[in-house]
C-alpha positions as CSV (number, residue, x, y, z in Angstrom):
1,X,-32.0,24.3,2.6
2,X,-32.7,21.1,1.1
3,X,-36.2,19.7,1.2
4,X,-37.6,16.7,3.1
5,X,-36.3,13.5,1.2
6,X,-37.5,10.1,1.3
7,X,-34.7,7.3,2.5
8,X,-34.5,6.2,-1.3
9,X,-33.4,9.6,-2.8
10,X,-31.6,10.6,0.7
11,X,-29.2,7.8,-0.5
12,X,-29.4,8.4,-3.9
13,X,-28.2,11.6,-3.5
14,X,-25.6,11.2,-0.7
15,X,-24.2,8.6,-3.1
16,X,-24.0,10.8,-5.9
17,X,-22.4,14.2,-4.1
18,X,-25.5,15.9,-4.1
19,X,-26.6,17.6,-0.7
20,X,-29.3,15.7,1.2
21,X,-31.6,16.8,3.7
22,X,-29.7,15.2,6.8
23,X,-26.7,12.7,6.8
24,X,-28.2,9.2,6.2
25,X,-27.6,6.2,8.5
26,X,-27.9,2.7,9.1
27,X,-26.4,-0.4,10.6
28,X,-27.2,-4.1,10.7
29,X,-26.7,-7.1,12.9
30,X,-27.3,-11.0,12.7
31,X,-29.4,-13.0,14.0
32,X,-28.2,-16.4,15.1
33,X,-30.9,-18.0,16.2
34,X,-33.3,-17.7,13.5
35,X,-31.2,-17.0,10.3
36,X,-31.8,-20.8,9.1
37,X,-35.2,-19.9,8.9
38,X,-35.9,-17.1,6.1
39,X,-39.7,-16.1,7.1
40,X,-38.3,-15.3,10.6
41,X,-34.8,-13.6,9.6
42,X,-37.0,-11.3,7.2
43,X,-39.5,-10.7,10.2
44,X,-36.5,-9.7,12.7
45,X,-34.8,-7.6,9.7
46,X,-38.0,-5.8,9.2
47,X,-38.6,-5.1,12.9
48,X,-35.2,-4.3,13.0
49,X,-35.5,-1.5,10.6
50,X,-38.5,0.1,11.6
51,X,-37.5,-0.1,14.8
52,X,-34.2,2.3,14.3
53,X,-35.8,4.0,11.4
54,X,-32.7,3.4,8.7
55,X,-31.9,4.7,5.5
56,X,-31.0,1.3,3.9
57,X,-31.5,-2.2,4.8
58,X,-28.4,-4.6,4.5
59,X,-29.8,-7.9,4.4
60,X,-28.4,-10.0,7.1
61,X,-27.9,-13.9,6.0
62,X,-25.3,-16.1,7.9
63,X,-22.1,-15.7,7.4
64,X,-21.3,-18.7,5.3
65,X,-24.6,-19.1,3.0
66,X,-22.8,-18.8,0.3
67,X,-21.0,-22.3,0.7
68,X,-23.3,-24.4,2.1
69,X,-24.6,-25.6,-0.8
70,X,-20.8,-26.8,-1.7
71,X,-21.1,-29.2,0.8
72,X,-19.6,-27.1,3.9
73,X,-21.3,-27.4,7.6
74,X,-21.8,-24.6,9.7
75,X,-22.5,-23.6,12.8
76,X,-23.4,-20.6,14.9
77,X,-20.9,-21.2,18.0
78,X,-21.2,-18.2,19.9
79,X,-18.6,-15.4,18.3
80,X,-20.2,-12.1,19.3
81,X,-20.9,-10.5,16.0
82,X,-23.7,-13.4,15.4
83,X,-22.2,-14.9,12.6
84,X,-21.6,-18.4,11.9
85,X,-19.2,-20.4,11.0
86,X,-17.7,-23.4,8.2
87,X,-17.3,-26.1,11.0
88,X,-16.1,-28.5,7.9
89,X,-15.0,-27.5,4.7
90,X,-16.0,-29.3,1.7
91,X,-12.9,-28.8,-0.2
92,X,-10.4,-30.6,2.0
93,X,-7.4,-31.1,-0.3
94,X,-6.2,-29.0,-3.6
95,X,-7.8,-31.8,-5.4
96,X,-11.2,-31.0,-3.8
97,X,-11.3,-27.9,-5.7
98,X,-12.3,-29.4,-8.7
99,X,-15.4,-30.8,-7.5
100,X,-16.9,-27.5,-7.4
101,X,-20.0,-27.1,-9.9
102,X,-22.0,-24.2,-11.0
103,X,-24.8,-23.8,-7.8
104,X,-28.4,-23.0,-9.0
105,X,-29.0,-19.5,-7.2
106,X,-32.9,-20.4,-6.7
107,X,-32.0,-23.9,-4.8
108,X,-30.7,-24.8,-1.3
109,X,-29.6,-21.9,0.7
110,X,-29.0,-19.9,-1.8
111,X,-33.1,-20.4,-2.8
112,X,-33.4,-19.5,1.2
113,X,-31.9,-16.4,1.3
114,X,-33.6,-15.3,-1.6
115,X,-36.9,-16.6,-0.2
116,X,-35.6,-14.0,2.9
117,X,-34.9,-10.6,1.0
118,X,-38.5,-11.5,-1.4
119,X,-40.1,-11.5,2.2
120,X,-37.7,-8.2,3.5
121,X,-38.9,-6.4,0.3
122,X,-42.8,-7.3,0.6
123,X,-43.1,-6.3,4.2
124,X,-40.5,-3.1,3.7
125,X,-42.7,0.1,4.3
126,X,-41.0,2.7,3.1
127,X,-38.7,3.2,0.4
128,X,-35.1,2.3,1.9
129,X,-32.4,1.3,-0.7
130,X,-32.6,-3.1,-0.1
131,X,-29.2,-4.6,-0.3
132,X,-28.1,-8.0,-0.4
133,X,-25.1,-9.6,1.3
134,X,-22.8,-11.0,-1.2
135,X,-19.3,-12.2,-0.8
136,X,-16.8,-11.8,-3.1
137,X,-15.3,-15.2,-5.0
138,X,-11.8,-15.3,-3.4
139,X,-13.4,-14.5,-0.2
140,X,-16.4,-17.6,-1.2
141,X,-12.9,-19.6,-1.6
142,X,-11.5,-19.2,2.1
143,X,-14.9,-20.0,3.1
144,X,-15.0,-23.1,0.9
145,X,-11.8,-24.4,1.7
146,X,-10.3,-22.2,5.0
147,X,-7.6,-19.9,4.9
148,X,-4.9,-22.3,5.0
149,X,-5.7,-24.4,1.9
150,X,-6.6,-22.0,-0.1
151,X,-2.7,-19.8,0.5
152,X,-1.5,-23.7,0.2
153,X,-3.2,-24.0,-3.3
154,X,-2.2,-20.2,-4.3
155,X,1.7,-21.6,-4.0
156,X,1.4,-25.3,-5.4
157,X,-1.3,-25.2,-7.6
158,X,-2.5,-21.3,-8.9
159,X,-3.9,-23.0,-12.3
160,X,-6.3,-25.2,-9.8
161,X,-7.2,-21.8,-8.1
162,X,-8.3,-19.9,-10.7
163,X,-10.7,-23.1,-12.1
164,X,-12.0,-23.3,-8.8
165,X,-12.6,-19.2,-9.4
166,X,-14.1,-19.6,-12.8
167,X,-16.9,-21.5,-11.1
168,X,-17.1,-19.8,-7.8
169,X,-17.2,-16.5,-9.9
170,X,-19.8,-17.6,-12.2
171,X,-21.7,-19.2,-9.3
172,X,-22.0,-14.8,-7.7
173,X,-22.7,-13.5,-10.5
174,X,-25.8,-15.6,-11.1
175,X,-26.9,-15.0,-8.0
176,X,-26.2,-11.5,-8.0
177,X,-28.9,-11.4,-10.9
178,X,-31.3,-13.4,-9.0
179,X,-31.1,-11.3,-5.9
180,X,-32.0,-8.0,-8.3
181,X,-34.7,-10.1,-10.1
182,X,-35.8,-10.7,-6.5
183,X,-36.5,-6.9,-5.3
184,X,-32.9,-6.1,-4.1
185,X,-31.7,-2.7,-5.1
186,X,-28.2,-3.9,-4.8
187,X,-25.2,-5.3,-3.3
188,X,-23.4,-5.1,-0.6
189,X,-20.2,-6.3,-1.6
190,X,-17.9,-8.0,1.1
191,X,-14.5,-9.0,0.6
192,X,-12.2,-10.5,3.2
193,X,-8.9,-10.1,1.2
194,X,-8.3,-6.6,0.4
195,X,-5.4,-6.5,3.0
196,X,-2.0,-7.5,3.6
197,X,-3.4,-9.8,6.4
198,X,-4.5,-11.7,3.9
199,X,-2.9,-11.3,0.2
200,X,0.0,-8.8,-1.1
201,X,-0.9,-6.3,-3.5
202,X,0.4,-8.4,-6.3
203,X,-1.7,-11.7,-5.4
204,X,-4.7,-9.8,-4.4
205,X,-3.7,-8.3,-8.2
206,X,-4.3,-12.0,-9.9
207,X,-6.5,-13.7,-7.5
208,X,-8.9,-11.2,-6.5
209,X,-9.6,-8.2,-8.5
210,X,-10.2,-9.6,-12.1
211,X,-13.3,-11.9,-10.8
212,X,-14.7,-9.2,-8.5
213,X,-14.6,-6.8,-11.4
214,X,-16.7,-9.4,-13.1
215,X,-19.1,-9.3,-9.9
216,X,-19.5,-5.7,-9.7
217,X,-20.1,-5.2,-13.7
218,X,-22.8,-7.5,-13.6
219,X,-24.8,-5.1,-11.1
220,X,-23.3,-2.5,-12.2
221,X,-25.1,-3.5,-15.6
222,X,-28.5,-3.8,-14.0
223,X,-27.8,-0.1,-12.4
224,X,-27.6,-1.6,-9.1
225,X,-26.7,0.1,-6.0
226,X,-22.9,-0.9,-5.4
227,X,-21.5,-0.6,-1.6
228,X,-18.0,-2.4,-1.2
229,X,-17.0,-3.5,2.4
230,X,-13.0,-3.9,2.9
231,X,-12.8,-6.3,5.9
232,X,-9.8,-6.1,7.9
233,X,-6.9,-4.5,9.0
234,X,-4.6,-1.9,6.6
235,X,-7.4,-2.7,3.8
236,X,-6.2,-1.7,0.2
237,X,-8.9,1.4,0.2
238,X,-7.3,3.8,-2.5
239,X,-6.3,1.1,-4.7
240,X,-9.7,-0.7,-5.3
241,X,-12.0,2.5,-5.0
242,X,-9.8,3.6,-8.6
243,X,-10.0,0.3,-10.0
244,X,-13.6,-1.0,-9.0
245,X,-16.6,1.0,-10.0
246,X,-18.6,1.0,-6.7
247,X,-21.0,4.1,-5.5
248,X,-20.0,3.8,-1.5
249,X,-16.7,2.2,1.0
250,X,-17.0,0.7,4.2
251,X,-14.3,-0.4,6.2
252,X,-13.1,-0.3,9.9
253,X,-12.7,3.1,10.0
254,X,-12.5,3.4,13.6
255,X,-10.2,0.5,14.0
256,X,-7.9,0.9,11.4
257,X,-6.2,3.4,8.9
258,X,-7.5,5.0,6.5
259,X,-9.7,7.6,8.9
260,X,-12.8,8.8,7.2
261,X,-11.0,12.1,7.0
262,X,-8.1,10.9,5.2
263,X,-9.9,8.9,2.8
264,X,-12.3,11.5,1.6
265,X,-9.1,12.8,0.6
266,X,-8.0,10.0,-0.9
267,X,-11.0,8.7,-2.7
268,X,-14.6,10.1,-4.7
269,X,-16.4,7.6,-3.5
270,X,-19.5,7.9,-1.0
271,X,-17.9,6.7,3.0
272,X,-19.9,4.5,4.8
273,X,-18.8,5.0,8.5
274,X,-18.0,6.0,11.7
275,X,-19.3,4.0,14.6
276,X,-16.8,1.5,16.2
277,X,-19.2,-1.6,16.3
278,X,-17.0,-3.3,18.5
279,X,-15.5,-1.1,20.9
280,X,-17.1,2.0,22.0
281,X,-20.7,0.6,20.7
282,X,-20.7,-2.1,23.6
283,X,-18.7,0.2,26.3
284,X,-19.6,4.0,25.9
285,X,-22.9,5.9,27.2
286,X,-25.4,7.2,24.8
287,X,-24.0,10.6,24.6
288,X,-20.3,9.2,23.6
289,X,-22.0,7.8,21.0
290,X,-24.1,10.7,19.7
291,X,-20.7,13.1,20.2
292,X,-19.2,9.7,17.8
293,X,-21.6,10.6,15.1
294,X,-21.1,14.5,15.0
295,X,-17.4,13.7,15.0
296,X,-17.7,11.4,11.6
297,X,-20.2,13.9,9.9
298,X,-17.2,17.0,10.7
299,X,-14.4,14.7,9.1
300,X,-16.4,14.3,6.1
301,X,-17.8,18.1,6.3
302,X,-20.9,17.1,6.2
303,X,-20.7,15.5,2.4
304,X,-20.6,11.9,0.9
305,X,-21.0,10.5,4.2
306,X,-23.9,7.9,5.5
307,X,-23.1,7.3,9.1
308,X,-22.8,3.3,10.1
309,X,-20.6,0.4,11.6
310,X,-17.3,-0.7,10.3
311,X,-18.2,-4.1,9.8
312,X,-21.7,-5.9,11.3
313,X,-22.5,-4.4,14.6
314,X,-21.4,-7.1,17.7
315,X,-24.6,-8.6,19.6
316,X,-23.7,-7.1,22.9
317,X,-24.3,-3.3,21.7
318,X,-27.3,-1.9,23.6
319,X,-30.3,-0.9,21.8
320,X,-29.9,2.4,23.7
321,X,-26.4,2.7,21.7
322,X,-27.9,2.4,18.8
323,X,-30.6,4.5,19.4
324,X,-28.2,7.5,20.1
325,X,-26.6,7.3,16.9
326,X,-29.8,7.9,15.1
327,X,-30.8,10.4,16.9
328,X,-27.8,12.0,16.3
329,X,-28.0,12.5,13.0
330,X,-31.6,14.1,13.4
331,X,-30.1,16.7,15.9
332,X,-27.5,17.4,13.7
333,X,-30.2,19.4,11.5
334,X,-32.3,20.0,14.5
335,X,-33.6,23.6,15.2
């Protein structure tokens, strides 16, 4: 019998192997209509999380802070998850992509969002782990220019790519240190391009993984908490949980292959899953959902597991839904 933990070594320990006095769990959300505005977004967070009583808090900015400052508009135009969107990209044409300069991380949005998670961590009660959302540089690229251009500039122009990556790459990693300097306890780590959706292996080989290795060794240097999310279908699981050096994996597990079971197989990594944010979230009772959790904790016997959505939980899940799966990770210890 393990003793009572607090959240911060509940996930410490998960994410290290170690038994932990119940399975840890947490999930997040956006918050379209006040996540321009950084002293309300950290007051809903907070609320948020005391509220549900989570193990971590995954700070929530927009979708597409990352590229405002680049000269891209946005707007929040009703998709379900909450997120927003680039309305206009600011690079255009391949010759836009040398107009990108190095972004200071304490200015513009980038200052805004940190203004949020200082605000998140001086209101934060307890002792749950604080991670911030950060997007990985070929992922800041589709953002920056949309899919099409950049897959258009991969094939005419790969030289002008990887400039434009040198800059984007250097522009994360600043901010990654800012974030920390700022109270964050680490990174959520969000790439859109770990699939075949998206890139083969071999492109995702020269365009992605050398810059995101330089992302994660810069936490990584500041013994930052490290969770990598692998957005989309078929992700590229096994392949980047042995070549990236990340504590914990979250995909769409309940959408999409690998299972949890397979890939605690597959991988030593910590799992971070088991909740179908977008399907049986909105549409299932209460008790579906607490059977949902009991079923993720017995793929993963029990170990290197923290129960949570596959990707940011959709607007229309009730808060009874959500409710249930924390319960049922208490009653999974009950008497």
């Amino acid at each position: 019998m393990v003793s009572v933990m607090t959240k911060w070594e509940r996930v410490n320990a998960v994410l290290t192997g170690r038994p932990v006095d119940r399975i840890p769990i947490s999930f997040w959300r956006h918050f379209p209509d006040i996540d321009l505005d950084p002293g309300a977004l950290a007051d809903a967070l907070l609320d948020f999380h005391r509220r549900h009583d989570l193990d971590f808090i995954k700070v929530m900015p927009n979708g597409v802070y990352c590229v405002e400052d680049w000269g891209c508009e946005t707007a929040y135009t009703g998709e379900s998850t909450g997120a927003r969107t680039c309305v206009r990209h600011a690079v255009r044409r391949i010759e836009d992509w040398g107009s990108l300069r190095h972004l200071d991380p304490a200015a513009g949005a980038l200052g805004r969002e940190l203004a949020c998670l200082r605000a998140v961590r001086a209101g934060r009660r307890d002792d749950a782990p604080l991670l911030q959302t950060i997007f990985s540089p070929f992922t800041v690229a589709r953002k920056v220019a949309g899919p099409d251009l950049t897959r258009e500039t991969m094939r005419r122009d790969p030289g002008c790519l990887h400039a434009a990556m040198e800059v984007i790459t250097a522009t994360v990693q600043a901010y990654v240190g800012a974030c920390l300097d700022a109270g964050a306890d680490g990174v959520f780590f969000a790439t859109q391009a770990a699939t075949p959706e998206v890139l083969t292996p071999e492109d995702h080989g020269r365009f992605v993984e050398p810059y995101d290795l330089r992302v994660i060794a810069a936490a990584q240097a500041r013994g930052a908490i490290v969770l990598l999310h692998l957005h989309g279908d078929r992700p590229y699981l096994a392949r980047l949980a042995a070549a990236y050096a990340v504590h914990a994996l979250n995909w769409h597990d309940r959408r999409t292959r690998p299972s949890l079971g397979e890939a605690k197989a597959q991988v030593s990594q910590c799992l971070v899953g088991g909740l179908d944010e977008r399907g049986s979230m909105i549409t299932d009772t209460p008790e579906a959902i607490r059977a949902q959790v009991r079923d993720a904790v017995s793929q993963c016997g029990g170990r290197r597991l923290i129960v949570g959505p596959g990707c940011v939980v959709d607007l229309r899940v009730p808060e009874a839904n959500l409710a249930a799966a924390r319960q049922a990770v208490e009653e999974l210890h009950g008497p």
